[in-house]
N, C-alpha and C positions, 0 to 999 in steps of 0.2 A: 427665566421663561415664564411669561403669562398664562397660566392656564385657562382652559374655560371650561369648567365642568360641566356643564350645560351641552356645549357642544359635542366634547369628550362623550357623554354620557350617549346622546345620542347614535353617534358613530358606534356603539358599543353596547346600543341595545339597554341600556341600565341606569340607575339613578346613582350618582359619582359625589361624594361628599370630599370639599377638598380641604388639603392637611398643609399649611403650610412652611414647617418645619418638623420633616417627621425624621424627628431624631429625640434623644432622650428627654425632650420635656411632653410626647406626646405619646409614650409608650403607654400609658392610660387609654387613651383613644385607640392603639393597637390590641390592647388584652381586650376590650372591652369587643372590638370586632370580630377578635378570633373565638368569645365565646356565644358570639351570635348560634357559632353553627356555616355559616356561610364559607364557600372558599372565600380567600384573600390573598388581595397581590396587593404588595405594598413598591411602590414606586421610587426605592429608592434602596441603593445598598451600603449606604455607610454603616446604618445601625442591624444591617442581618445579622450579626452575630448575637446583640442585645436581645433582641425581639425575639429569635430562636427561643432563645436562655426565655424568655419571657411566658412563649407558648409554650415552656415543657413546663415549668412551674407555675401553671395557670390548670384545675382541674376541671376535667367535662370538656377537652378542647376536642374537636373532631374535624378544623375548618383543615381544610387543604392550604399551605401556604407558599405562596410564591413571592419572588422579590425581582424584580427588572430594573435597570439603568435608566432612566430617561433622563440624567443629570448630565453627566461627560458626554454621552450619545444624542445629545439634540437642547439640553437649554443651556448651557455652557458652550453658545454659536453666535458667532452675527447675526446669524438664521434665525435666532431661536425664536424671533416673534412669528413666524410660520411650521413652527415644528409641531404642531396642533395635529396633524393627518400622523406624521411619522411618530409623535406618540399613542394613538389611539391604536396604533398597528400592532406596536409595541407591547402593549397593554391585553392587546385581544392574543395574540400568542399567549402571552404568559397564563393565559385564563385555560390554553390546551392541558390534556393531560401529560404525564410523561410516557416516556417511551415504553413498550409494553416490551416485558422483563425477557429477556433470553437464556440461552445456557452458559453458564458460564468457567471459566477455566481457575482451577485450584492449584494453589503454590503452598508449598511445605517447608517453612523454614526452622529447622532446629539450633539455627544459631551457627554453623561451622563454618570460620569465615578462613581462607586463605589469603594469608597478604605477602605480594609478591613484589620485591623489590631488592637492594641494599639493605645488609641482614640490620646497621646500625640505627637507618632510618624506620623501619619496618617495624626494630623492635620499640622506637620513642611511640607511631602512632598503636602499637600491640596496647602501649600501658593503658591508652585510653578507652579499649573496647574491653581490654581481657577481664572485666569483672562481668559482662554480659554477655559476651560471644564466648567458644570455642575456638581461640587463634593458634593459627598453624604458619610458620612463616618461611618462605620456598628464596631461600639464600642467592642473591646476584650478586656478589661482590659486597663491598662496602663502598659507601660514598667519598669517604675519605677526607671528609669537610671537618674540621674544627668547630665546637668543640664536640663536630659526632667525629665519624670515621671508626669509631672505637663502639665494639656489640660489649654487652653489659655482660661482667665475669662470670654472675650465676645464670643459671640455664633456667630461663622462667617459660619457654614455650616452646614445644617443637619447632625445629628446625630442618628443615630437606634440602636436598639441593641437586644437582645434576642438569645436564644437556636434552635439547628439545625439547624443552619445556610448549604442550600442549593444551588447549582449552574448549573444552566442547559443553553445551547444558544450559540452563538457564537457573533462576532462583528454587533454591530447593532440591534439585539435581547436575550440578555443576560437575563432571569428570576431567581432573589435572590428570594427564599421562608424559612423561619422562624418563630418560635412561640413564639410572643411576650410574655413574660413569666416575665418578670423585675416589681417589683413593683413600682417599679419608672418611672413615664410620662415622658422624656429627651423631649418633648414639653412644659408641664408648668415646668420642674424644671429652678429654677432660678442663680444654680451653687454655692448659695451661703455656700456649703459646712458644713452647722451648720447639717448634718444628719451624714455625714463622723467623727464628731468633738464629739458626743455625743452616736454612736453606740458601746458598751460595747467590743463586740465579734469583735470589727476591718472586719466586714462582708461584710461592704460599700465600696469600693475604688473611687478616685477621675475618674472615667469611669461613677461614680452615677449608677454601677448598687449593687445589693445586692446577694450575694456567699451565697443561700441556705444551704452550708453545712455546714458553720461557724456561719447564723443567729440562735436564741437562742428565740425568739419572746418576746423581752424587750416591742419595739415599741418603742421605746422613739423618733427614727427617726419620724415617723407618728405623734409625738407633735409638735416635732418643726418645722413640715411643714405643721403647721397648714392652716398658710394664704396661700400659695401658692397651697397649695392641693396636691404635685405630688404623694404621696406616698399614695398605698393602698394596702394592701393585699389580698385583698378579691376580686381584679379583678383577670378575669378567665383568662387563658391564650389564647392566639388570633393567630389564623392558616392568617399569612401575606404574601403578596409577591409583588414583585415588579419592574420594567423592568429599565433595563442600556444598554446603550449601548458599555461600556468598562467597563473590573473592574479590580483593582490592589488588589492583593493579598499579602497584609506583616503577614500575621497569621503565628503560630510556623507549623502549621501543611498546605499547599494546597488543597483545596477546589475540585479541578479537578488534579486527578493523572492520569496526562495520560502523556506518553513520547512525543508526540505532542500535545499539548491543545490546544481550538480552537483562531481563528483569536479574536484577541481583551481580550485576556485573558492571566495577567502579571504576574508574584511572582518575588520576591524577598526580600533577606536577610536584613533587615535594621538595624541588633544590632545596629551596628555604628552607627544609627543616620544618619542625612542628612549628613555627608560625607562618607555613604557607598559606597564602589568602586560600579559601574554600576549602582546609581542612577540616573545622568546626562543622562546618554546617554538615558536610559528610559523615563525621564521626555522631551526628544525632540522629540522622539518616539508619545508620549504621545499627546503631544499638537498638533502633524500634522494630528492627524486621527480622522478628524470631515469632513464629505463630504459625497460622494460616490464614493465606490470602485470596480473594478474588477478583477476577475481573471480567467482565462481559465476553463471549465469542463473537469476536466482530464479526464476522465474516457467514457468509453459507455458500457451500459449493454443491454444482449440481454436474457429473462426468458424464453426463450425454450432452449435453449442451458446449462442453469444451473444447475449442478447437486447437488444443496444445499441439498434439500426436497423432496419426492415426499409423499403424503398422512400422513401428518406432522411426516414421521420418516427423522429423518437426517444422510443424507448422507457426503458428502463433505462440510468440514468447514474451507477450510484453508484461504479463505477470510476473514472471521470474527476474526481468530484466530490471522491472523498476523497483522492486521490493528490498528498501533499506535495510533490513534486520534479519537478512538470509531467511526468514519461516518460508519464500514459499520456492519449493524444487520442483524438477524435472522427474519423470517415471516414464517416458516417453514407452521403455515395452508394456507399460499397461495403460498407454495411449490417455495419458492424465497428468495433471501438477498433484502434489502433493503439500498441504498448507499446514504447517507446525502452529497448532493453537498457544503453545507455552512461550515461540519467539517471537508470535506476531503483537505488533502494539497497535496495531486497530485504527493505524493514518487512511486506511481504504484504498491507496493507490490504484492497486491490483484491481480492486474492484472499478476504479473510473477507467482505465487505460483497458478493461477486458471488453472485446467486440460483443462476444455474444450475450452476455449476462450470464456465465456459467459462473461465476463469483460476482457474490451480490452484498452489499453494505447491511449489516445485519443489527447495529446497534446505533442508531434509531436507524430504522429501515427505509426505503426510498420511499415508502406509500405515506409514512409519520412523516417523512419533508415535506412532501405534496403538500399534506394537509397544512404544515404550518405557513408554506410557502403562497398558498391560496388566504389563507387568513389573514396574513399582512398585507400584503398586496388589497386584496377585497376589502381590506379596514383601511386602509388608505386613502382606495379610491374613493369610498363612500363616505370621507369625513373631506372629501374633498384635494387630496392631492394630487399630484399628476408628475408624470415624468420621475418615476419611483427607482432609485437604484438599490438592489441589492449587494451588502458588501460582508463578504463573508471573509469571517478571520478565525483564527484556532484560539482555544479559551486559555492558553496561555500569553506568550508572547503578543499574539495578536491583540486580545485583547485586555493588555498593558499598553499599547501605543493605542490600540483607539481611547483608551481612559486619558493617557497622557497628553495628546492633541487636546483633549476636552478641557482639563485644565489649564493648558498653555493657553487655550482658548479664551479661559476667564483673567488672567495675568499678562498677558501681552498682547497690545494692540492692532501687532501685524500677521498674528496667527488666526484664520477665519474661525477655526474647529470645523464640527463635522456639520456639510452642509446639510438644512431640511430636505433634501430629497433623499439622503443619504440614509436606506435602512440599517445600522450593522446586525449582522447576526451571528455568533460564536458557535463553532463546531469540533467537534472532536478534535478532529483534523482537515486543513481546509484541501487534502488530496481526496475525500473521501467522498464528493460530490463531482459531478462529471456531465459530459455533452447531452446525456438524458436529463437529467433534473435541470441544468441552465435551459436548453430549450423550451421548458416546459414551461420555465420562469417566465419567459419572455411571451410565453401563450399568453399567461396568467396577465399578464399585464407590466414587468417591469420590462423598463425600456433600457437598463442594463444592467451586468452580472459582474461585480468585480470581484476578484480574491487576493487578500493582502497577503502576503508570504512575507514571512522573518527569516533568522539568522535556525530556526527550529526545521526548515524545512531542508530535506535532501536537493541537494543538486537535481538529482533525478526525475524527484516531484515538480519540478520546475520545468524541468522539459516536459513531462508527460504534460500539466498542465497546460502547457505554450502548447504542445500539438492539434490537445482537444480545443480548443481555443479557436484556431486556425481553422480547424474544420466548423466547427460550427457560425464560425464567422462568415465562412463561404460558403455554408449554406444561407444564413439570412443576405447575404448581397446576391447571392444568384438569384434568389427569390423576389427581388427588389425593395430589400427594406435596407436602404442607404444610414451610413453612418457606421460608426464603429459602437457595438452592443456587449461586448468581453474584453474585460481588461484584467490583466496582470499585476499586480502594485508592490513590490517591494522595496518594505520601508523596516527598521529596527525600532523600537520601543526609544530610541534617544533622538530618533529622528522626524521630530512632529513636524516640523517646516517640509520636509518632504513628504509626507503622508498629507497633509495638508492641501500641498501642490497639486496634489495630483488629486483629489479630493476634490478641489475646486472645477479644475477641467474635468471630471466624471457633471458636476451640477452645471457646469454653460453646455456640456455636453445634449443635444437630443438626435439621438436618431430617429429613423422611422420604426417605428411597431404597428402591432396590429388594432383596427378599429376597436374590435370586439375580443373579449377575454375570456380564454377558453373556461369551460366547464369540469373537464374532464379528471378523473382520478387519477396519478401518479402511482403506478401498478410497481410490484417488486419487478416482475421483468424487463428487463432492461428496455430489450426490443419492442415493446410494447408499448413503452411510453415512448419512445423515438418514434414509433407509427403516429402514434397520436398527438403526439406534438406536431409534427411535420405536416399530419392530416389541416391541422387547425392553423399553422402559417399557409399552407399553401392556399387554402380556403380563403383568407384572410390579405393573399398578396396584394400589393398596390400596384400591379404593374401583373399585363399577360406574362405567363409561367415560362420559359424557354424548356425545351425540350428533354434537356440535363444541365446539372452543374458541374462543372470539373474540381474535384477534391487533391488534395494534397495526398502525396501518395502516402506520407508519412503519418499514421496513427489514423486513416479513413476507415470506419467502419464498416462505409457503404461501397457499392462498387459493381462492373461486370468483368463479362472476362473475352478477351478475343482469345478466337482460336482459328490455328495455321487449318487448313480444312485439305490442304495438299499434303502436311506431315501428318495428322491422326488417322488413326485405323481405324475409330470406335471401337478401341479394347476398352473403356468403360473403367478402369484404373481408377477415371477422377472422381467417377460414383461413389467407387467403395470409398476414399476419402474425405470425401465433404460429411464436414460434420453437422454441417446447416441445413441442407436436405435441399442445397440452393442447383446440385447439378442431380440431374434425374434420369435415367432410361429408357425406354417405353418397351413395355413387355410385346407390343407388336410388330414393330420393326426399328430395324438398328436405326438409334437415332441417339443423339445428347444435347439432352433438353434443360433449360437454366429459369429459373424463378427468380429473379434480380432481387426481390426483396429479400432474400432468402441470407442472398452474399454477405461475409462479414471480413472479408478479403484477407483472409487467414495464410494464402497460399500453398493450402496444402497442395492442392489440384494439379497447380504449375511442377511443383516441387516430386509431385506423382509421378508425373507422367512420364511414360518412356520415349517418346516423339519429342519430346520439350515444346509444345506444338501449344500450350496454354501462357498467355498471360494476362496480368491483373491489369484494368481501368478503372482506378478508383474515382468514381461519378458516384451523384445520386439524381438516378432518374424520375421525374416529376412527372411523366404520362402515366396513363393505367396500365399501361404493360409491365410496369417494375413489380403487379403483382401476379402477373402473367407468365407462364411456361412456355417460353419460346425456343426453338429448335435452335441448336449452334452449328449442329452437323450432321448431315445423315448420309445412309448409304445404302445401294442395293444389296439385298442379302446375296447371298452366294451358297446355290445350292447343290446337294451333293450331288458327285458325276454316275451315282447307283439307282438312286430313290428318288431323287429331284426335292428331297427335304432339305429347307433353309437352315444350315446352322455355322453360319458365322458371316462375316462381310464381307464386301466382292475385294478391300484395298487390304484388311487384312489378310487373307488367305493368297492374293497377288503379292502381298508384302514376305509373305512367309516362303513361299513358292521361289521366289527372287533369292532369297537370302540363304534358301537352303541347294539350292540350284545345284552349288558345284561338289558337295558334300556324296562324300562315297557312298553311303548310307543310305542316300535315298534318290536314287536312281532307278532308273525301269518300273515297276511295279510298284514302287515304296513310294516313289516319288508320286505316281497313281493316288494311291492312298490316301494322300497329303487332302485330295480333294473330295474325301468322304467324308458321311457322316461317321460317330462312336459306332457306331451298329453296321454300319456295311464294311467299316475297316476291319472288324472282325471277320465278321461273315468272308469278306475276300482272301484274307489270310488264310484261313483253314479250308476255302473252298479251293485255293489255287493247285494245280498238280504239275506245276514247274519249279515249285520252290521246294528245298529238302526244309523241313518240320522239325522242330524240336524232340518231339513224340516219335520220327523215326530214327533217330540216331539209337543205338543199342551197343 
């Protein structure tokens, strides 16, 4: 790629001296920068790990140092002779600071590692931890492979064993519980195998435990283990448990099925024996994690804002539903989720799939994308680019196939690489950005939002992504900004001709965007930035506004609500449940009043009511009255037949009246009652002198 410093510098506010192989013959020219004092970003990451090594043995150094891609990401393209804008973009993020520091969560490893599998297999990978771990090994059988099948004569490491084998905990606190159920003690057994050698039924295998479906109750094992004792049948079986703080998992079956299991929790296939592919890498994995560990709290929850629960019916679940690593649960009777810091790995799902922003992305926070996302963009356009996509990938997998395209790019003719409009940008996790921040994107100026998803991400994340996708896609076309502006891309690290493809069609891609680019701040509240995104497309439409847009009902944040006006009574049910504050009252006469902007289509309301008299429209309405309080349903009060004071509605009290009609109980007088106020219902009871009284029985 040509650079042009000059240009570069421009776009970037600064005077740019350019390096043209900055790699180990110009680490001179690197120390020499870094002890200016200045920050430095070095534009290139082959040599980060040299140059590191460089600036800690360099003394007096205080510069801030950063390192960016602009090699596989934009000059390593057919493009490259226009990547001039998408590196200056490139360049001006790196110059941001980092994310400002959070709380973070602490793991305790002392080493106690359980390894669960085939006692013979179990105990080949023991040899290669047990000078560094505390191994503990929970007996399934034996493999029975040649030349294992056979567990090693001396006792080098505890051994357990028994039925329902349980797993609960993460790193540092892991609880195995099982019911010790084996007639055989594997503490006094002496291995010497005369029980395996004399059982009829072959029921014993060399794991010394006994296969209840195959024992036949000879006993003849219980003679020849005489002296040693270990075998008895007639012990009851015993509720155990017991704490590790790592455990490896070689069982046929996994223990924890979850698409994310927690920190400190391994599987793997060992048919092969200790030359299974990925055991090495494991076993160095293995022996490094005895200490203390940290990691960032991704996440902040705020339980007024949540509209899981309210009065344990539930509402909104798509926190719970899409969250691969079991951290976030239900507490529905304390009208709230509940999020496990220790199990969550900080993909953000939760946080893009949540309506109201009661879970919000906490490590780099939505306001720190804002900023970086306006910087690119704004360094973009001002170095001269146009038609800018955003392509966001996770800094793993992801971005191994955008590097990999970039050098299939330089080596093969028919590979484009990544095109110059094509920003990439790498994220924790690419679930952790959502229909706020992509909209916001599009304010800012990029004309589209892609997210590459690998083989790293849950099934789940894939859905919830496609939902939000959908909806904000139908918002920018109701709006009339034509074209397709959100894309989905799934592509694997080996498959650069595909990520490429679709690469290409994102750059002949243009849809419509807005004139002008928004200003605006990207706020932690969700709703917030959805306001003001929205504010600055609709301002900005190309086409008169229609009245609403019709949303998908699936994953709409936005919405109203019709209601049957012939089933509700105004018993006001759906007030107490809204936890958006979107359905309202009016302390002066019965009425239910709805603030559209308010709705985050939770359904608690519908799910309230006792009429079933509510249901969801999920729209987003584009007039001013979406931020307006408009009546759904009113009623004349119904006032008492004593005092003429209003207390309650003329359909609820006709509805109660009807319903109670034929009931023994309140008839004549009671039935009266029915249509008083608290205060006259008294007052008539104790004043009436036809009815016997409590007070006169004697």
């Amino acid at each position: 790629m040509p650079l042009q410093p000059q240009a570069l510098g421009a776009a970037l506010n600064e005077s740019l001296t350019l390096h043209s192989a900055l790699c180990r013959r110009e680490a001179g020219a690197f120390q020499k920068a870094v002890q200016s004092g200045d920050d430095v970003v070095v534009a290139c990451t082959q040599e980060k790990r040299l140059f590191a090594e460089v600036a800690q043995q360099t003394q007096g150094v205080t510069s801030v140092i950063k390192f960016v891609n602009i090699r596989e990401t934009g000059g390593w393209s057919k493009d490259a002779s226009g990547a001039m804008p998408k590196t200056a973009a490139l360049l001006a993020a790196a110059h941001l600071p980092d994310a400002e520091p959070v709380a973070t969560v602490t793991y305790k490893s002392a080493g106690r590692l359980l390894i669960v599998g085939a006692v013979d297999l179990a105990e080949q990978v023991a040899a290669l931890l047990a000078d560094t771990l505390d191994v503990t090994i929970f007996a399934q059988g034996v493999s029975g492979q040649a030349p294992a099948g056979f567990p090693a004569q001396e006792r080098r490491y505890p051994v357990i064993s028994g039925t329902g084998l349980k797993l609960k905990g993460w790193l540092g606190a892991f609880e195995a519980s099982w019911d010790k159920s084996n007639a055989i003690d594997l503490d006094l057994c002496t291995r010497c195998n005369a029980c395996v050698a004399v059982c009829p039924e072959g029921a014993i295998d060399l794991s010394y435990q006994v296969d209840s479906s195959k024992c036949r109750s000879h006993r003849d094992c219980v003679a020849v283990c005489k002296v040693a004792g270990a075998i008895d049948f007639g012990r009851e079986a015993q509720a155990v448990s017991e704490a590790f703080d790592l455990v490896l998992d070689l069982g046929r079956e996994p223990l924890i099925r979850l698409h994310a299991p927690p920190q400190g929790y391994f599987t793997l296939d060992i048919a092969g024996g200790i030359a299974s592919p990925g055991l090495l890498p494991l076993v160095v994995k293995l022996r490094d994690m005895v200490g203390e560990f940290e990691k960032p709290k991704f996440f902040a929850y705020k339980q007024k804002l949540c509209a899981h629960s309210r009065n344990e019916t539930v509402g909104c679940n798509a926190c719970v539903d899409i969250c691969s690593a079991g951290a976030v649960s239900s507490q529905k009777e304390r009208q709230q989720i509940v999020v496990n810091p220790n199990l969550c790995i900080g993909c953000g799902a939760c946080t893009t799939v949540c309506p109201t922003g009661a879970l919000t992305y906490a490590y780099p926070r939505a306001s720190e994308q804002g900023v970086r996302l306006k910087t690119l963009l704004g360094t973009y356009a001002k170095a001269g680019g146009r038609q800018a996509t955003l392509l966001f990938h996770s800094q793993g997998s992801g971005q191994q196939a955008v590097e990999a395209l970039g050098r299939a790019a330089q080596l093969d003719k028919a590979v484009h690489g990544v095109p110059a409009s094509v920003i990439p940008q790498a994220l924790w996790h690419t679930a952790s950005l959502g229909l706020d921040v992509w909209l916001s994107a599009i304010a800012f100026g990029a004309s589209q939002v892609a997210v590459l998803v690998t083989d790293e991400e849950a099934p789940a994340y894939l859905a919830g992504l496609a939902e939000q996708m959908t909806v904000a896609q139908a918002v920018m076309n109701g709006m009339g900004y034509t074209g397709v502006h959100f894309h989905l891309i799934q592509a694997g690290t080996a498959q650069a001709s595909t990520l490429d493809a679709e690469l290409q069609k994102l750059a002949l891609n243009r849809p419509r965007l807005p004139a002008i680019a928004a200003r605006f701040a990207v706020a932690q509240e969700k709703r917030s930035t959805l306001d003001m995104a929205l504010d600055h497309l609709m301002t900005q439409a190309p086409a008169a506004l229609p009245e609403a847009i019709e949303l998908p009902a699936q994953g709409s944040p936005f919405g109203s609500l019709r209601v049957n006006k012939d089933a509700c009574t105004l018993c006001l049910s759906c007030v107490s449940a809204c936890p958006a504050s979107a359905l309202q009252d009016n302390p002066e006469r019965p009425q239910l009043r709805f603030i559209e902007k308010n709705c985050v289509q939770c359904g608690l309301c519908a799910t309230t009511c006792p009429e079933d008299a509510i249901t969801l429209e999920p729209r987003l309405l584009l007039t001013p009255q979406r931020k307006e309080a408009r009546v759904l349903n009113e009623s004349q009060p119904y006032q008492c037949i004593r005092c003429s004071k209003p207390f309650g509605t003329l359909k609820a009290i006709e509805s109660m009246l009807g319903k109670l009609a034929g009931h023994a109980m309140f008839q004549g007088p009671a039935a009266e009652r029915l249509k008083m106020c608290s205060d006259c219902r008294v007052i008539d009871i104790y004043s009436a002198d036809n009815e016997i009284k409590i007070t006169d029985i004697r």
